[in-house]
N, C-alpha and C positions, 0 to 999 in steps of 0.2 A: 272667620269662625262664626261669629254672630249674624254677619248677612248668609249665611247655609243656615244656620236654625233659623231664622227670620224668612228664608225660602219656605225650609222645610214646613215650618208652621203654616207661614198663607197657602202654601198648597193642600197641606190637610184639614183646612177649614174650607177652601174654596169645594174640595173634594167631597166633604161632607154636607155641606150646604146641596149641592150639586144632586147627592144623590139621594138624601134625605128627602128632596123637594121632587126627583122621581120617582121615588116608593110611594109617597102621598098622592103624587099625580094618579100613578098605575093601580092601586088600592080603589081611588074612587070612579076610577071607568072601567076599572070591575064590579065593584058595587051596585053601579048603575046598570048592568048587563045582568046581572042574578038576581035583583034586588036585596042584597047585603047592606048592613049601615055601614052610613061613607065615616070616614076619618077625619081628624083633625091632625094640626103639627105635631101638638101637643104628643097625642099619640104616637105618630109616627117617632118623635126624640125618646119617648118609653120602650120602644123596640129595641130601636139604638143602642141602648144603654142597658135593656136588659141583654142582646148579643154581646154585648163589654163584657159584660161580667160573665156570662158562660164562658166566654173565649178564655178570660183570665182564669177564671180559676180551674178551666179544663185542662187548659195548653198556658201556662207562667211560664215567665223564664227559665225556669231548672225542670219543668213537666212537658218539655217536646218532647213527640214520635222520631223526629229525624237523626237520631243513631239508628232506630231502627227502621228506618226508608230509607237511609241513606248505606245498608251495608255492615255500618261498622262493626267488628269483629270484636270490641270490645265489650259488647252491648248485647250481644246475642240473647235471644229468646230461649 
């Protein structure tokens, strides 16, 4: 049980590192192409975390869409 969250955990840190460190990359060779200011990490973990908190308090656990994508007849509109 502990080595599956100890998975789970290094893969969504490896994952986040990962793509954190791509959005920074792609941000500033675009910047460079339009002349935009380029970014820092900094920024980029500001994005991050302000996407968390939309996600959270749009779609929480008890405020998913998927009764209603998914059909159920419970749930109907």
């Amino acid at each position: 049980m502990i080595n599956n969250r100890l998975k789970h955990f290094l893969f969504v840190t490896c994952l986040f590192s990962v793509t954190s460190i791509a959005a920074l990359w792609s941000w500033n060779t675009l910047s460079e192409l339009f002349d935009w200011s380029s970014a820092q990490y900094k920024h980029v973990l500001a994005i991050f975390i302000l996407f968390m908190i939309v996600k959270w308090s749009l779609f929480g656990r008890y405020r998913t869409l998927s009764p209603f994508v998914k059909g159920n007849p419970d749930h109907s509109l």
